[in-house]
N, C-alpha and C positions, 0 to 999 in steps of 0.2 A: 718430095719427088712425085714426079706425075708422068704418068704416061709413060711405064714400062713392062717394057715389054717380055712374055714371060719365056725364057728360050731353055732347051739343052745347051752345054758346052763343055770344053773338056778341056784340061791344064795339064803341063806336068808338073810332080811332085814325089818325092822319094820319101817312102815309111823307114821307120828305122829297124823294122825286121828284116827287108826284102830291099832288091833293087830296085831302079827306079819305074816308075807306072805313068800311064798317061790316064787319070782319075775322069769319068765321065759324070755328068751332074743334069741331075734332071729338073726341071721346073724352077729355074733360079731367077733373079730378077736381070733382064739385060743392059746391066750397065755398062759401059763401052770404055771410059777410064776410071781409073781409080779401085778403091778395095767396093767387095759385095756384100751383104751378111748372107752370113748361111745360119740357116733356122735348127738348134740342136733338137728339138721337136719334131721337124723333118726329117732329117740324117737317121734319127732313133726310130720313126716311125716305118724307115727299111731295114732295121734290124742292125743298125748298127751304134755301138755305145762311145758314145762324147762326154769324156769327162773335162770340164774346162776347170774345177777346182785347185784352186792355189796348192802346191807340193808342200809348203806350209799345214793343211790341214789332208792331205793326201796324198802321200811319195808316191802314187801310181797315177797321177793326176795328168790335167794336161795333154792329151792323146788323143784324136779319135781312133776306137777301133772298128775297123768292118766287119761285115758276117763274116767275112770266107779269111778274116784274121791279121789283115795287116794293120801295122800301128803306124799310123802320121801323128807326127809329135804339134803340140799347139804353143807359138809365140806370144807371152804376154805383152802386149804395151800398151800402156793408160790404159791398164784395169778390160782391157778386149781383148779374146784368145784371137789370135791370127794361125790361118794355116798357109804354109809357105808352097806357093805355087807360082807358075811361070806361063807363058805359050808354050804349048811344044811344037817340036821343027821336025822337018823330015829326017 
């Protein structure tokens, strides 16, 4: 991929401790359809912990959590955590 562009943006998504949030995201790549990667290096690097390890080798696995404490659970498929998010609407 070439020539993208580097933006804020914000999704909604529901943690499974809390109700639902409208998550804002800084410095991510601008893709316009399809899935993003998000960098567990980055996320970690604001103080927030990504565990994407198999529950297999970690029953607390699978989650990211943020500083201020909320858990977004992470979807495996083909071996890639997905975090389940949407547009949000007024």
């Amino acid at each position: 991929m070439k020539n993208i562009l580097i933006v804020s943006c914000a999704a909604f998504s529901v943690p499974c401790n809390h109700g639902p949030v409208i998550s804002i995201f800084r410095q991510f790549g601008g893709i316009v359809c399809g899935p993003t990667n998000m960098s567990a290096v980055q996320l970690e690097a604001y103080m927030n912990n990504v565990n994407d390890w198999s529950l297999k080798i970690d029953n607390k696995g699978q989650q990211i959590t943020t500083n201020d404490g909320y858990e977004f659970p992470l979807y495996v498929c083909n071996s890639l955590a997905y975090l389940e998010i949407r547009p949000y609407t007024d």
